[in-house]
C-alpha positions in Angstrom: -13.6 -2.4 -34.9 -13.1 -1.1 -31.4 -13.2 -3.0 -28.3 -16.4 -1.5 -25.8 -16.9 -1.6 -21.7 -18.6 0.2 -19.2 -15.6 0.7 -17.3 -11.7 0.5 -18.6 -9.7 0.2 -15.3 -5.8 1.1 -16.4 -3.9 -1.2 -13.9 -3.9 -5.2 -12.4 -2.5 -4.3 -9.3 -3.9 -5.4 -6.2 -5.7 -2.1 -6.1 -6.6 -2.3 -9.6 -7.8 -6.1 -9.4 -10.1 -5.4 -6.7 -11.8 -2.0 -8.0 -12.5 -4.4 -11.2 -13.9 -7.3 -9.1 -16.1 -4.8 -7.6 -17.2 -2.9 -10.4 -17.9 -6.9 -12.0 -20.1 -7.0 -9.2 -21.7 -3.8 -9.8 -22.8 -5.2 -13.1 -20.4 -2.9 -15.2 -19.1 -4.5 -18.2 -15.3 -4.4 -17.1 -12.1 -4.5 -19.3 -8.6 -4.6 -17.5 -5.5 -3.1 -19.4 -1.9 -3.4 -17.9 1.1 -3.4 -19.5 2.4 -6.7 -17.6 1.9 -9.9 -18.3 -0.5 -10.6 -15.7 -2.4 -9.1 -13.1 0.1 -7.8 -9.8 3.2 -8.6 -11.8 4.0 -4.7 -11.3 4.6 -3.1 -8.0 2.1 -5.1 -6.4 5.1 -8.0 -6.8 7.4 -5.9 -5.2 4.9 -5.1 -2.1 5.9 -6.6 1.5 2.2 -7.0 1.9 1.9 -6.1 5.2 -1.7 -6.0 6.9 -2.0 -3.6 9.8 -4.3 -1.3 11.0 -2.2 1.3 12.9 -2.3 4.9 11.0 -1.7 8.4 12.0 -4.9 9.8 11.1 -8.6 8.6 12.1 -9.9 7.9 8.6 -7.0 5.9 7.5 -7.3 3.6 10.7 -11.2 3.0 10.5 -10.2 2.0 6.0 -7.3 0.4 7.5 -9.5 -1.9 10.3 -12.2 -2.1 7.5 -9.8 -4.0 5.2 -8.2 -6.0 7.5 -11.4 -7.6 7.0 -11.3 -8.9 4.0 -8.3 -10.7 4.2 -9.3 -12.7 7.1 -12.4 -13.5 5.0 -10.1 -14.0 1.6 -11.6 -16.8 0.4 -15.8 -15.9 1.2 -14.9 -12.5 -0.5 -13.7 -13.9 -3.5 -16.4 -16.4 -4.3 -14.7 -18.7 -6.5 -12.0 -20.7 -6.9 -8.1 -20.0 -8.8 -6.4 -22.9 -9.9 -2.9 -21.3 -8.6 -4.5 -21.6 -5.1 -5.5 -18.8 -2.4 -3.2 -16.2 -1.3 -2.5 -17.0 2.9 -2.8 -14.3 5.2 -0.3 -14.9 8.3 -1.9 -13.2 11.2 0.9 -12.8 13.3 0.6 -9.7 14.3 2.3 -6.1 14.7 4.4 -4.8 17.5 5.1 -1.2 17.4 7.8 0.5 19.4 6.4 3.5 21.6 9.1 6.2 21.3 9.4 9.7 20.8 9.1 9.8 17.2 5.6 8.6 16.9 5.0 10.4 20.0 4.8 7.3 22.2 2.0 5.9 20.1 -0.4 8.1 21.9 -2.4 9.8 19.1 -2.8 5.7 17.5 -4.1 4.1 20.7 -7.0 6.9 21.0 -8.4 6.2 17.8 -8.0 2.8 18.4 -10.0 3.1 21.3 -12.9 5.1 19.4 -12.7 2.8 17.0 -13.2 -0.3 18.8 -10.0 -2.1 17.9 -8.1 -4.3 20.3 -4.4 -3.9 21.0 -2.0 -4.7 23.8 0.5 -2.4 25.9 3.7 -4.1 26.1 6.3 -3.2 28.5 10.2 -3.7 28.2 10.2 -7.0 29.9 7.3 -8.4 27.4 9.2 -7.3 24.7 12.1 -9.1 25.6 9.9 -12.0 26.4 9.2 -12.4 23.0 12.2 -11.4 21.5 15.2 -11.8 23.9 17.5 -11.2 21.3 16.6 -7.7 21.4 18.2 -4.9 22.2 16.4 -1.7 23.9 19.0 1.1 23.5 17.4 3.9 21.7 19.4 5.1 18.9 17.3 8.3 17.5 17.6 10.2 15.2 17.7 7.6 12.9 21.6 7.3 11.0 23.1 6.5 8.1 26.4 4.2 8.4 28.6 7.1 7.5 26.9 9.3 10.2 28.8 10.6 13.0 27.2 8.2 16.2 26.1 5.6 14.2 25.4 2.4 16.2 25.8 4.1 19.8 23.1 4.8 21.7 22.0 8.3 22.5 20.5 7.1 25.6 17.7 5.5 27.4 15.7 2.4 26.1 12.8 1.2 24.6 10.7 0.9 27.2 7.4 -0.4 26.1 5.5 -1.4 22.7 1.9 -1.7 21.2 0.6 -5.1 20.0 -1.9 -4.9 17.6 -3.8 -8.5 17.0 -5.6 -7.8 13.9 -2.1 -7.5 11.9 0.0 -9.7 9.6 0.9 -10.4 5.9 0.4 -12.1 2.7 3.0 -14.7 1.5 2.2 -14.3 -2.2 1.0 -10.5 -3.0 0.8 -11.2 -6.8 -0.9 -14.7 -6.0 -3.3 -12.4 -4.2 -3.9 -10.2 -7.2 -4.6 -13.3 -9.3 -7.4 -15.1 -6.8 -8.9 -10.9 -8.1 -8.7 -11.3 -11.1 -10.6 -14.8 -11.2 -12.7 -13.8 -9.0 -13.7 -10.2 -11.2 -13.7 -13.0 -14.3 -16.3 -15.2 -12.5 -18.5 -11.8 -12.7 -17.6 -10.9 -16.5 -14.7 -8.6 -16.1 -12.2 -9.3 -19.5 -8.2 -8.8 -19.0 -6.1 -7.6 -21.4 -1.9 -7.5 -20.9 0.9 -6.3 -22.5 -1.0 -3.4 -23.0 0.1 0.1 -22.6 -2.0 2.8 -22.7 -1.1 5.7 -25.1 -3.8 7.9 -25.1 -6.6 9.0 -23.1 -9.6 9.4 -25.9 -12.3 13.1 -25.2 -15.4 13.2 -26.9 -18.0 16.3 -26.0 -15.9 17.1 -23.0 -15.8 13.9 -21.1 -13.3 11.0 -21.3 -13.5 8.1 -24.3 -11.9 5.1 -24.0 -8.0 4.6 -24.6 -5.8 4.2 -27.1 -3.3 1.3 -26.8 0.4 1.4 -27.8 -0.3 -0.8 -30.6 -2.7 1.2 -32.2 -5.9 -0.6 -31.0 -8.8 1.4 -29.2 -10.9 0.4 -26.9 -14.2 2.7 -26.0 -15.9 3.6 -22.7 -17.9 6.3 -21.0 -15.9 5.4 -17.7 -11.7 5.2 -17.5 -10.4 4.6 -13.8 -6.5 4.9 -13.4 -5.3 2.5 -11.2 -1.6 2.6 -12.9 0.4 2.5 -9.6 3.8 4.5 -10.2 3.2 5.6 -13.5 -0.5 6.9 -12.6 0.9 10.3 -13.3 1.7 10.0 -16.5 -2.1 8.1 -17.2 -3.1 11.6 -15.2 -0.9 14.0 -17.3 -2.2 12.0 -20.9 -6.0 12.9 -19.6 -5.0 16.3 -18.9 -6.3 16.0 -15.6 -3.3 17.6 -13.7 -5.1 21.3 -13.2 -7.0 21.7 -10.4 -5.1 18.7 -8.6 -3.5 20.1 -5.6 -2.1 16.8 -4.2 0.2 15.0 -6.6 1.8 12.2 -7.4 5.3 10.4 -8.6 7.5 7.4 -8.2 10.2 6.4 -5.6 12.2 3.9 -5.6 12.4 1.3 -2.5 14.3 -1.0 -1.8 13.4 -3.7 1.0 16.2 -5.7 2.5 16.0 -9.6 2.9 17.9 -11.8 5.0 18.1 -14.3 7.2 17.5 -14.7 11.2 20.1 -15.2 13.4 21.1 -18.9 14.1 18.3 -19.7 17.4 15.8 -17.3 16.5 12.8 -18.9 14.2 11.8 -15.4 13.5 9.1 -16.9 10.7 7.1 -19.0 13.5 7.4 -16.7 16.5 8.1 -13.2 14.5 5.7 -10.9 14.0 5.4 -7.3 11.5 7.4 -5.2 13.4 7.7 -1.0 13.3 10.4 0.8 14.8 10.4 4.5 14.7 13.7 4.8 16.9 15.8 3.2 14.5 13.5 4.0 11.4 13.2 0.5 9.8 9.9 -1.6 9.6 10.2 -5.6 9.1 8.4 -8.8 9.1 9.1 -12.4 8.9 9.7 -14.3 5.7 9.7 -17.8 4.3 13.0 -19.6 4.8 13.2 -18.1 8.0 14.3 -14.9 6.5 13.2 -11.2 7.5 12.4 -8.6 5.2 13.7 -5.0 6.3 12.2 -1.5 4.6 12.7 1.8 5.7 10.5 3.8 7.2 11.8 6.9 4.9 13.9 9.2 7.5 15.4 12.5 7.1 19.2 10.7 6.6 17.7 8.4 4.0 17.7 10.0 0.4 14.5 10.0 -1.9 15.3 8.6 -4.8 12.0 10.0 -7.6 12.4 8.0 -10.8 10.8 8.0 -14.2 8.9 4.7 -13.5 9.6 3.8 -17.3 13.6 4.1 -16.6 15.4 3.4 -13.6 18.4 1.8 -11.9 16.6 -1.6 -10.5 19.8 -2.6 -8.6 20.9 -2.1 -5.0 22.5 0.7 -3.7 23.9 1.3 -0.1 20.5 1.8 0.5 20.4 -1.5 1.5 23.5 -1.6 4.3 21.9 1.3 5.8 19.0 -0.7 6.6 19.8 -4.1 7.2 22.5 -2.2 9.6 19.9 0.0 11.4 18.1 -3.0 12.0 21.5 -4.8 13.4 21.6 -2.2 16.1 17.8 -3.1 17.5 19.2 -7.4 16.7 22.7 -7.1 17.1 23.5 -11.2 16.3 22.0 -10.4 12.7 24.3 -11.6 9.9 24.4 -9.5 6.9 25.2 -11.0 3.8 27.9 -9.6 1.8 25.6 -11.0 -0.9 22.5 -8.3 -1.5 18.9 -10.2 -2.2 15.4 -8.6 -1.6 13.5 -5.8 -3.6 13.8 -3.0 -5.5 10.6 -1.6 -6.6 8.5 1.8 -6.7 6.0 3.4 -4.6 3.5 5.3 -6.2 3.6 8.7 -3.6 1.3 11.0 -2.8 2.6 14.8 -1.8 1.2 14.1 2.1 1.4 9.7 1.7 -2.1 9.7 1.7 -3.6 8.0 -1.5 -5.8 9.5 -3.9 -9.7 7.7 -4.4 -11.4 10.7 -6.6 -13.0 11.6 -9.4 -11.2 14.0 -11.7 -12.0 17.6 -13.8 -12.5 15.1 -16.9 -16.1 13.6 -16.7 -16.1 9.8 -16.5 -12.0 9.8 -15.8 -11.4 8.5 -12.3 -8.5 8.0 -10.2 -7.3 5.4 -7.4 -3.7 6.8 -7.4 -0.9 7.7 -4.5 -0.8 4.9 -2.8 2.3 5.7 -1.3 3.3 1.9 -0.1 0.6 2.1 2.5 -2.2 0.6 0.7 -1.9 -3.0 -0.3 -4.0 -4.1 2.7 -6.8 -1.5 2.0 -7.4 -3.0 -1.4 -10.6 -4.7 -1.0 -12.6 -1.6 0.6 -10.7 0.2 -1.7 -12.2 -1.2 -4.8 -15.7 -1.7 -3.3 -15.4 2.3 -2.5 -14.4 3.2 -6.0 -17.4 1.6 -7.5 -19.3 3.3 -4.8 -17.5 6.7 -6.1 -18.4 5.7 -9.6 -21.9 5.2 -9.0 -22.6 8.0 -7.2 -20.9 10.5 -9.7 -22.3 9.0 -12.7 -25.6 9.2 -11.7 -25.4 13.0 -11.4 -23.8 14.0 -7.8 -20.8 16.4 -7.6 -18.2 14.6 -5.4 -15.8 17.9 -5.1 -19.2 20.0 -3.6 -20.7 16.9 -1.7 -18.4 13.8 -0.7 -19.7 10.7 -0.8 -20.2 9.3 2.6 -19.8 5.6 2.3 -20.3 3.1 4.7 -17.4 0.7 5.7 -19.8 -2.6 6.1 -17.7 -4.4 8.4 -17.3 -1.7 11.4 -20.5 -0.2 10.8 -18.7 3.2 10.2 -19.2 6.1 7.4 -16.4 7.4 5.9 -16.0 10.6 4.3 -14.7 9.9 0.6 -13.7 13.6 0.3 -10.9 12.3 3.1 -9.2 10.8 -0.4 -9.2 14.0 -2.2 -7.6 15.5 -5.1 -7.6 18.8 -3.9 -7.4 18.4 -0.4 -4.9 20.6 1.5 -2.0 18.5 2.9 -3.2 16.5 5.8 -0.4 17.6 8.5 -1.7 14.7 10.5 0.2 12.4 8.4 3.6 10.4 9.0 4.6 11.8 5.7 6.2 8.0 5.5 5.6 5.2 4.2 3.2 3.9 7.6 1.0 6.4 6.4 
């Protein structure tokens, strides 16, 4: 006999977690599939976790600010206990390097401003205040090691920085993802793992249930996909794909992890870092270790994967970075040794996610993350639910967008910002800041 729900949600990622904690909430009867063995022991695992609210567009700031939130609230939000303890939210906050290639930070400090959220203009000396082993030379474009000019400076300096307060990052992302899946248990959402789905079930045009790998069915008027880098292949199996005009696929990352120079506690005095001039974002890590991504450059390839088969090692990848990095702290050791991450991003065509309904009824999609989204996840979730409701009782979404209202900023938000078929927003980093 067939499992039933209300609502199958096909992923416990962070994203995923939180859209079924919501959806608990709503009073949906809620049943969690992911082919992992527990909930954000996929990507989510992989995630630096970083909580900022700096984006390039307006809407993504205002989601962005509306999240940050929640995790200062982590442990009122979730309501209930976990016996693996709470996921900790370091607010250290985020300096960002005012340069050329994020056009001196202008565009982010104006919607900052309308947006009521507090920052701090830093100038050279401040910066080296905090961080005197720094050095200021601007090095842009950003270089590979093999480049002609890498490591020299093209001239000038860094001369001053945004602070944003309101910025940090979770120690433990999949410890985060657990605290939401106790927390959507405590309201009568069900888990089920190691389970893949193989089938999106259609009855009298609108979406089923799902048919696992193993044969079993489970069946519901409501399917979300939440399946992170493989959400296109979840999209493809509802035949979904037509009248998307934004889509989705995998990328593989690979974040860099080693360990401050001798002198520097970089984990008690650090903070998340961005720096457009040398194309490399980073934060502190336990140990006294920082954690070094790319911010996805022209000179750095793009490696799209099947999500289902690829090369987790290191590559060069990983010199290049941890190098670029060296030329902004140039008494960082590098160890011949390579430790850190390689995982996927789930990436949109413009790095804006996806929050939508789709062309099947009752199939719904929270896709496109684009490694921009782990600190949205909360709002994301209570949105979705929001989506859900308002589309199953009857309103078109594609003709008239939900307008939803971020609770904690007091601000409406245009859910048709998220769409499927939007154009490509041009106001976007085309990055992974978003």
């Amino acid at each position: 006999m067939a499992d039933t729900a209300d609502v199958i949600v096909i992923g416990a990622g962070i994203i995923g977690a939180a859209t079924s904690f919501e959806l608990a909430k709503a009073g949906y009867r809620v049943l969690s599939v992911d082919a992992n063995g527990d909930a954000g022991m996929g990507s989510t695992a992989g995630s630096c976790a970083i909580i900022r609210v700096h984006y390039s567009t307006l809407d993504g700031t205002a989601f962005a600010y509306e999240g940050y939130f929640y995790w200062r609230d982590w442990a009122d939000y979730l309501e209930v206990a976990d016996e693996a303890g709470l996921a900790r939210f370091v607010q250290c906050g985020a300096l960002v390097m005012a340069v050329e290639a994020n056009d001196y930070l202008r565009k982010h400090k104006r919607y900052c401003d309308e947006l009521g959220i507090p920052y701090e203009d830093w100038d050279a000396e401040a910066i080296l205040q905090r961080l005197p082993q720094f050095d200021l030379s601007c090095h842009a474009p950003a270089k590979r090691m093999d480049d002609a000019g890498f490591g020299e400076p093209t001239g000038g300096s860094v001369k001053a920085a945004v602070f944003w307060p309101t910025a940090g990052y979770i120690t433990d992302p999949q410890l985060a993802s657990h605290n939401l899946r106790r927390a959507a248990e405590a309201k009568g959402a069900r888990f089920r793992f190691n389970a893949r789905v193989a089938e999106i079930l259609q009855q009298a045009g609108r979406v089923a249930g799902v048919r696992l790998a193993d044969g079993a069915e489970i069946h519901a008027p409501v399917v979300v996909n939440v399946g992170g880098p493989a959400s296109y292949k979840l999209n493809e199996l509802a035949g979904v794909t037509g009248d998307m005009t934004i889509s989705t696929r995998a990328l593989k990352q690979e974040v860099v992890h080693v360990p401050a120079p001798e002198g520097m506690d970089f984990e008690a005095n650090g903070f998340v870092m961005s720096d457009s001039d040398i194309s490399v974002y980073s934060r502190p890590e336990h140990g006294n270790h920082i954690l070094i991504g790319s911010e996805d450059p022209e000179c750095d390839p793009r490696d799209w994967v099947d999500p289902d088969d690829y090369d987790t090692n290191f590559t060069d990848q990983w010199t290049h970075q941890a190098y670029r990095y060296a030329q902004r702290l140039p008494t960082l050791g590098i160890p011949s040794r390579m430790k850190g991450v390689v995982d996927l991003y789930d990436v949109s065509d413009d790095w804006i996610p996806i929050y939508d309904k789709s062309a099947l009824p009752g199939f719904y999609m929270a896709c496109g993350s684009s490694g921009n989204q782990f600190k949205n996840a909360a709002i994301a979730g209570k949105m979705m639910a929001a989506l859900i409701d308002y589309c199953e009782a009857g309103n078109d979404h594609d003709t008239s967008p939900l307008q939803f209202a971020l609770p904690y900023i007091g601000r409406a938000l245009d859910v048709g910002f998220f769409s499927r078929r939007r154009e490509i927003n041009p106001e976007s980093s085309f990055s992974v800041l978003g």
